[in-house]
Short mmCIF file of the C-alpha atoms (twelve columns), coordinates in Angstrom:
data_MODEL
# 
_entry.id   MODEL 
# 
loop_
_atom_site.group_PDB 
_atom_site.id 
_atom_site.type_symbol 
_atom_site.label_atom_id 
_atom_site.label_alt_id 
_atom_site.label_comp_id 
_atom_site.label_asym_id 
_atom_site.label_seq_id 
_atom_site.Cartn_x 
_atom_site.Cartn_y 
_atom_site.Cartn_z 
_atom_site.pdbx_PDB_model_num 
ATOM 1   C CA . UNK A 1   49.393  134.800 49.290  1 
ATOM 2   C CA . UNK A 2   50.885  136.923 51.883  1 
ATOM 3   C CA . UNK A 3   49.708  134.566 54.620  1 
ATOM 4   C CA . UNK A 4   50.979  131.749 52.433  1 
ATOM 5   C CA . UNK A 5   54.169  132.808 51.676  1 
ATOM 6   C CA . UNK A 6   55.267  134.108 55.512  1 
ATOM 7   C CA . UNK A 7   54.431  130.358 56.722  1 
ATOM 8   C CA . UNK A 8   57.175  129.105 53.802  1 
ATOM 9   C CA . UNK A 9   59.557  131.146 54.824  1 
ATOM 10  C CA . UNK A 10  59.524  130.656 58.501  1 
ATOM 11  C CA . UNK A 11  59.395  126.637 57.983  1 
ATOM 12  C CA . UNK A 12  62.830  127.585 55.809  1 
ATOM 13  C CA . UNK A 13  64.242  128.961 57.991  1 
ATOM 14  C CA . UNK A 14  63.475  126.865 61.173  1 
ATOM 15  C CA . UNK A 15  64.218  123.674 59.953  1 
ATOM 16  C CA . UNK A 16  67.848  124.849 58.778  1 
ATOM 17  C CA . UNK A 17  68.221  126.443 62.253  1 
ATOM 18  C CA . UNK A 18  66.969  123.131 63.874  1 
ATOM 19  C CA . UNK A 19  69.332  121.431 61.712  1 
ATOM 20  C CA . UNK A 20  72.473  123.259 62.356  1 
ATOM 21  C CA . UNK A 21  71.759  123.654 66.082  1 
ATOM 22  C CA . UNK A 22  71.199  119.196 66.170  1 
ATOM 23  C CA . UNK A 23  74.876  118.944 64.450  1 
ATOM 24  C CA . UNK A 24  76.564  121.748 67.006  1 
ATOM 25  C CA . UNK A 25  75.014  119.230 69.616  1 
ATOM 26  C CA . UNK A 26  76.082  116.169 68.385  1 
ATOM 27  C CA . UNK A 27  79.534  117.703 67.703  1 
ATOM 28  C CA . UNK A 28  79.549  118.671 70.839  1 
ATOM 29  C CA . UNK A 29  78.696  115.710 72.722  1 
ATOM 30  C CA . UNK A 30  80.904  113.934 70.495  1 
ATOM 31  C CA . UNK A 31  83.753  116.234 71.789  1 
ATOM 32  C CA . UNK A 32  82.759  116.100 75.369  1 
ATOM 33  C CA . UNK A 33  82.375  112.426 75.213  1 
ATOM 34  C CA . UNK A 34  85.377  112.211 73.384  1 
ATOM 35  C CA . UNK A 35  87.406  114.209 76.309  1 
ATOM 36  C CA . UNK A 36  86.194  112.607 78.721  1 
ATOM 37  C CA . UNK A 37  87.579  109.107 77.493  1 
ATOM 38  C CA . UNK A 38  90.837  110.766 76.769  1 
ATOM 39  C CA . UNK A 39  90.845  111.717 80.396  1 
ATOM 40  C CA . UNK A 40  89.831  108.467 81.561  1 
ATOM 41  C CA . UNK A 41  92.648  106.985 79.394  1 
ATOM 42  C CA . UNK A 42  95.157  109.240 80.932  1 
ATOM 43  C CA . UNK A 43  94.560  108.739 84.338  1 
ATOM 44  C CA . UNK A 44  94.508  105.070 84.253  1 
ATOM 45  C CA . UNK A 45  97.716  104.822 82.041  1 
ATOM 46  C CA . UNK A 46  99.355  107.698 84.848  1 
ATOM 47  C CA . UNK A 47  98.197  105.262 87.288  1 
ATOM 48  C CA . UNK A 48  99.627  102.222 86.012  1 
ATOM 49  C CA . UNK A 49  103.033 103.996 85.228  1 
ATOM 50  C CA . UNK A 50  103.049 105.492 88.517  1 
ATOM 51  C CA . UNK A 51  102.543 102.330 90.314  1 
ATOM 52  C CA . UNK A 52  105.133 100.155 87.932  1 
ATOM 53  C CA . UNK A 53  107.720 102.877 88.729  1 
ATOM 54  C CA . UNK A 54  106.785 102.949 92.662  1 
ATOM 55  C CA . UNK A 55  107.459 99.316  92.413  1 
ATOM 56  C CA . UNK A 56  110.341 99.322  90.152  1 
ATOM 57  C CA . UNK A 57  112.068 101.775 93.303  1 
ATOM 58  C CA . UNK A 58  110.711 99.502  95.731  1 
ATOM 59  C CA . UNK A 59  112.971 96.898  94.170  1 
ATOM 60  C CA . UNK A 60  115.846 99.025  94.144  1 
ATOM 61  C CA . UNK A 61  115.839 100.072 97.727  1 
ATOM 62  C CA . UNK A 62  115.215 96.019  98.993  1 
ATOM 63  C CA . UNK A 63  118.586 95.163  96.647  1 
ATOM 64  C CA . UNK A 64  120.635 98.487  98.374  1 
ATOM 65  C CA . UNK A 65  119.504 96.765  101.679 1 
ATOM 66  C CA . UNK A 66  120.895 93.338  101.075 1 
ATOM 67  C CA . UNK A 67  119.068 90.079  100.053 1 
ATOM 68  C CA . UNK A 68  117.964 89.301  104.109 1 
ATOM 69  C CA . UNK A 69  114.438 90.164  104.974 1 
ATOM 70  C CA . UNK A 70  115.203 91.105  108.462 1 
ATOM 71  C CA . UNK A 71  111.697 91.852  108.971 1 
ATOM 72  C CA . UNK A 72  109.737 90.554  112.228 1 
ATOM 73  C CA . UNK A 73  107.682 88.520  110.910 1 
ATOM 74  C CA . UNK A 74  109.995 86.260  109.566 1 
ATOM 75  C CA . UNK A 75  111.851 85.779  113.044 1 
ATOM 76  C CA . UNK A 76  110.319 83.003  115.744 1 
ATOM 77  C CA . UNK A 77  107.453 84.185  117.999 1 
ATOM 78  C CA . UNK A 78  110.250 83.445  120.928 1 
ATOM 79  C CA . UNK A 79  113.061 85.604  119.431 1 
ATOM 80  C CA . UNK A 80  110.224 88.238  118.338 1 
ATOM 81  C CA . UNK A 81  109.090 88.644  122.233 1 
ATOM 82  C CA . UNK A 82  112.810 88.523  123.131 1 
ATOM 83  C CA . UNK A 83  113.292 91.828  120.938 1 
ATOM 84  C CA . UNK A 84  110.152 93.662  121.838 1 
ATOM 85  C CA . UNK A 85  111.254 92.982  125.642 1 
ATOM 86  C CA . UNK A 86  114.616 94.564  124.927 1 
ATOM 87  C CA . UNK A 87  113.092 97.291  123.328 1 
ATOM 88  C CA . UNK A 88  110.894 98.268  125.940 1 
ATOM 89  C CA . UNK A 89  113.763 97.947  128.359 1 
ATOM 90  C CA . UNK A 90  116.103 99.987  126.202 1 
ATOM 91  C CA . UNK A 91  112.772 102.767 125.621 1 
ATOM 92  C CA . UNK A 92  112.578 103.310 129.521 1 
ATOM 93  C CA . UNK A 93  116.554 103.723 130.639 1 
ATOM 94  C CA . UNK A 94  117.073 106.065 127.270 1 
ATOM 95  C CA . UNK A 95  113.889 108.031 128.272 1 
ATOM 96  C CA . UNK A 96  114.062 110.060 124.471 1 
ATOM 97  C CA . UNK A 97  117.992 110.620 124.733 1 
ATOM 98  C CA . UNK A 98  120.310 109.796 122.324 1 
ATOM 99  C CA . UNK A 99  122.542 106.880 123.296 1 
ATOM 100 C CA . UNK A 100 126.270 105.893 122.760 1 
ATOM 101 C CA . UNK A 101 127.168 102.490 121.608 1 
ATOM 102 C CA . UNK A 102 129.025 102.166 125.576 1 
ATOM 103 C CA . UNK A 103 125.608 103.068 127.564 1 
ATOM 104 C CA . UNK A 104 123.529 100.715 125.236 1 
ATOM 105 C CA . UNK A 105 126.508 97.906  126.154 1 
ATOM 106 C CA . UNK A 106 125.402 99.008  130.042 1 
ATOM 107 C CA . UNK A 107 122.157 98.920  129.689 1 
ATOM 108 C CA . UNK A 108 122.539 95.471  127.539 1 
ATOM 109 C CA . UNK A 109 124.161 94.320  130.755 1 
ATOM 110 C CA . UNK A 110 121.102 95.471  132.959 1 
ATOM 111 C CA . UNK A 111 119.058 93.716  130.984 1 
ATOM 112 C CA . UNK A 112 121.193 90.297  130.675 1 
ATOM 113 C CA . UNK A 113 120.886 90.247  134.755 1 
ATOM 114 C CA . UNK A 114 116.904 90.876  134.666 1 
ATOM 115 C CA . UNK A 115 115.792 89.193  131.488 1 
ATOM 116 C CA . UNK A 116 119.062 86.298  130.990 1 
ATOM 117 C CA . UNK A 117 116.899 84.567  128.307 1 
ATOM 118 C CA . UNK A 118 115.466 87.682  126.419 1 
ATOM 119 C CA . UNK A 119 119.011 88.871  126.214 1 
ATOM 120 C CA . UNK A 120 120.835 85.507  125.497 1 
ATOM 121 C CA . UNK A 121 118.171 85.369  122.654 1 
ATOM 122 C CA . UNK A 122 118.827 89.060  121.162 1 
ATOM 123 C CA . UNK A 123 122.105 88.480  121.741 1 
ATOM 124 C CA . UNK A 124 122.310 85.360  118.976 1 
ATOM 125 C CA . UNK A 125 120.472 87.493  116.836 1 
ATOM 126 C CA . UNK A 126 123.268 90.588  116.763 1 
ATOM 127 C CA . UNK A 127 126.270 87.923  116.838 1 
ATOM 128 C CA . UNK A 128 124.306 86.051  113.989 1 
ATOM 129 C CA . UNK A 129 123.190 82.928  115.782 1 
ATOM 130 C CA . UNK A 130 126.601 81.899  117.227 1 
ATOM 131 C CA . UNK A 131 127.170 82.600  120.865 1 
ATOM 132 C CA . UNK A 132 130.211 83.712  122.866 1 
ATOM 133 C CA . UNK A 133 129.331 81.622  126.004 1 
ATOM 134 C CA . UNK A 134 130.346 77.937  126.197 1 
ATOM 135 C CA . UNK A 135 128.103 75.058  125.990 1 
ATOM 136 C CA . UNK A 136 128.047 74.377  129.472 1 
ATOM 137 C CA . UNK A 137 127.434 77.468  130.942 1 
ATOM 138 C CA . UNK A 138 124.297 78.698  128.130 1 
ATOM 139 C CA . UNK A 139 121.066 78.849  129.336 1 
ATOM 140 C CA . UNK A 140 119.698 75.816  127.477 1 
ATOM 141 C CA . UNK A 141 118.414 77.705  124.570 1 
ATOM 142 C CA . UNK A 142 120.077 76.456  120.924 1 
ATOM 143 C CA . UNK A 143 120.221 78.367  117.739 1 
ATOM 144 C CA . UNK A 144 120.141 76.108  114.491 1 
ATOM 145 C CA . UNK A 145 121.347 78.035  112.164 1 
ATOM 146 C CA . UNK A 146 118.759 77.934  108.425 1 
ATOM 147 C CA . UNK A 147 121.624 78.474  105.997 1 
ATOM 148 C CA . UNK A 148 124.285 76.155  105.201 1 
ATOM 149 C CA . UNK A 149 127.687 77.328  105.261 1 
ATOM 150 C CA . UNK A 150 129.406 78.141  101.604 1 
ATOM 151 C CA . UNK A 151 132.419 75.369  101.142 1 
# 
């Protein structure tokens, strides 16, 4: 009986063990599962808020900077070569320094005697399409303005 009876009790007590140690498990997973899908959740939603907000001040900062897209892609290919050529002019007489609105007039003027149509170009662009020449003495190049005047 003695061999009997240690056999019962070790079956007891190792199927309760098995038992409790399968439901810490399962628990367990459950939890770690569980966390993990909370995480999931939480980054996605943090994502999605974070992107509606970086749009929502995206918004903001076009309607502070006026309803014109003044971007260069918008503009002709002419007038956009006409700006990049006055750039590069403007980037090699400023060599880094910082300008006053009278030198950038001079070197405006430079650039009107080398480059008369680049500059007759950018300078419709500043003055908004309308020109300070007269008819007769442009250099053939005419602005039609896109927007209709408000009556």
């Amino acid at each position: 009986m003695n061999n009997n009876g240690n056999q019962d009790l070790r079956s007891k007590g190792l199927l309760p063990a098995l038992g409790v140690g399968a439901a810490v498990y399962f628990v367990t997973g459950v939890v770690s599962v569980g966390t993990l899908g909370l995480v999931g959740i939480g980054a996605g939603v943090g994502y999605g808020v974070g992107s509606w907000i970086a749009d929502k001040y995206q918004e903001k900062q076009d309607a502070k900077m006026g309803k014109q897209d003044a971007s260069m892609q918008n503009l002709p290919w002419a007038m956009q070569v006409s700006l990049q050529s006055w750039q590069t002019f403007l980037a090699n007489r400023a060599r880094g320094m910082q300008l006053t609105p009278p030198q950038v007039e001079q070197i405006f003027q430079e650039f009107a005697q080398v480059e008369p149509g680049h500059a007759n170009n950018v300078a419709n662009l500043v003055q908004g399409g309308s020109s300070t020449q007269s008819p007769a003495s442009s250099s053939g190049i005419n602005v039609v303005p896109t927007v209709a005047a408000e009556v």
